[in-house]
N, C-alpha and C positions, 0 to 999 in steps of 0.2 A: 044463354049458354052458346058458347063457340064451340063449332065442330073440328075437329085438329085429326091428321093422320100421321102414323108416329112411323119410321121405318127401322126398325132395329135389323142388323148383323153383329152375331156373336164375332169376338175374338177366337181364333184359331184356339183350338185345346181347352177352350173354357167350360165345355160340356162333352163329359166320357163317354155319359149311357143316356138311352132314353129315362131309366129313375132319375138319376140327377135332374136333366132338365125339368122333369114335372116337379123336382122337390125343389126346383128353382124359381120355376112361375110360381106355385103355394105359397113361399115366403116374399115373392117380390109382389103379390098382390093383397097379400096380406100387407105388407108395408104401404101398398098404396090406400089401401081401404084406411090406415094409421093416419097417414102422415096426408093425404092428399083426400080428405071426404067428398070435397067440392065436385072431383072426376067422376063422371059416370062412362063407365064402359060401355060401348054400343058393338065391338067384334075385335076378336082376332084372327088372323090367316097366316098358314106358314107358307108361303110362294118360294118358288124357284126361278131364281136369278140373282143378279146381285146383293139383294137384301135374305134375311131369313124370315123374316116378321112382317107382318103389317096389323096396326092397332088403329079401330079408328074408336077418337072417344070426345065426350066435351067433357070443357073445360070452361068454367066464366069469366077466364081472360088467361093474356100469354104467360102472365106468372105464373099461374097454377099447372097449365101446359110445360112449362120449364121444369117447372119442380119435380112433377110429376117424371118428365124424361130424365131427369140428373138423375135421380131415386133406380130408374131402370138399369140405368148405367150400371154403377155403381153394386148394383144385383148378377146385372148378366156378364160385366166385363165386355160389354158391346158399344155401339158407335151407332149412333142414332141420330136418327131428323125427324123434324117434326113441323111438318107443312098445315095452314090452315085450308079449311075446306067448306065451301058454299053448297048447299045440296042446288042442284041445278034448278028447280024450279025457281027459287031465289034469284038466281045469277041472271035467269030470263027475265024477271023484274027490274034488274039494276040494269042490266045492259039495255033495255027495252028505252030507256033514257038518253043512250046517249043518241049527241048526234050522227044522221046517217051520212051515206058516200056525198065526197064532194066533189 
């Protein structure tokens, strides 16, 4: 499984009240649990700054990563990215390879 970080921002007016938004994640994870089984959730975070959201989850490959974000879309009326993610002690492995200063 691939680890992926997802960044969602609502569209302006898309959410009124705090009830909406919760009755909005409810149904859009319920749709992912539908439509997307493969994803497993590992967090969400609502941050302040250009984004609203940050979702990190795997995924066992970019399709289902994809689908997975359209699905969001399509839920929140939001604008999303979706970057892959190496947990660092990984990335010390693979860089640990290459070669060093020349």
């Amino acid at each position: 499984m691939q680890t992926f970080i997802m960044l969602t921002c609502l569209a302006p007016g898309a959410v009124k009240s705090p009830q909406v938004l919760e009755n909005l994640e409810r149904k859009a994870m319920d749709a992912i649990r539908e439509k997307c089984p493969d994803v497993e959730w590992k967090g969400s975070y609502a941050v302040l700054g250009p984004y609203d959201y940050v979702d990190i989850f795997q995924a066992p490959d970019i399709d289902a990563a994809t689908r997975m974000s359209t699905l969001i879309r399509t839920f929140g009326h939001a604008h999303t990215e979706i970057w892959s993610g190496t947990e660092w002690d990984r990335f010390k492995e693979v860089a640990r390879d290459l070669p060093g200063e020349t």
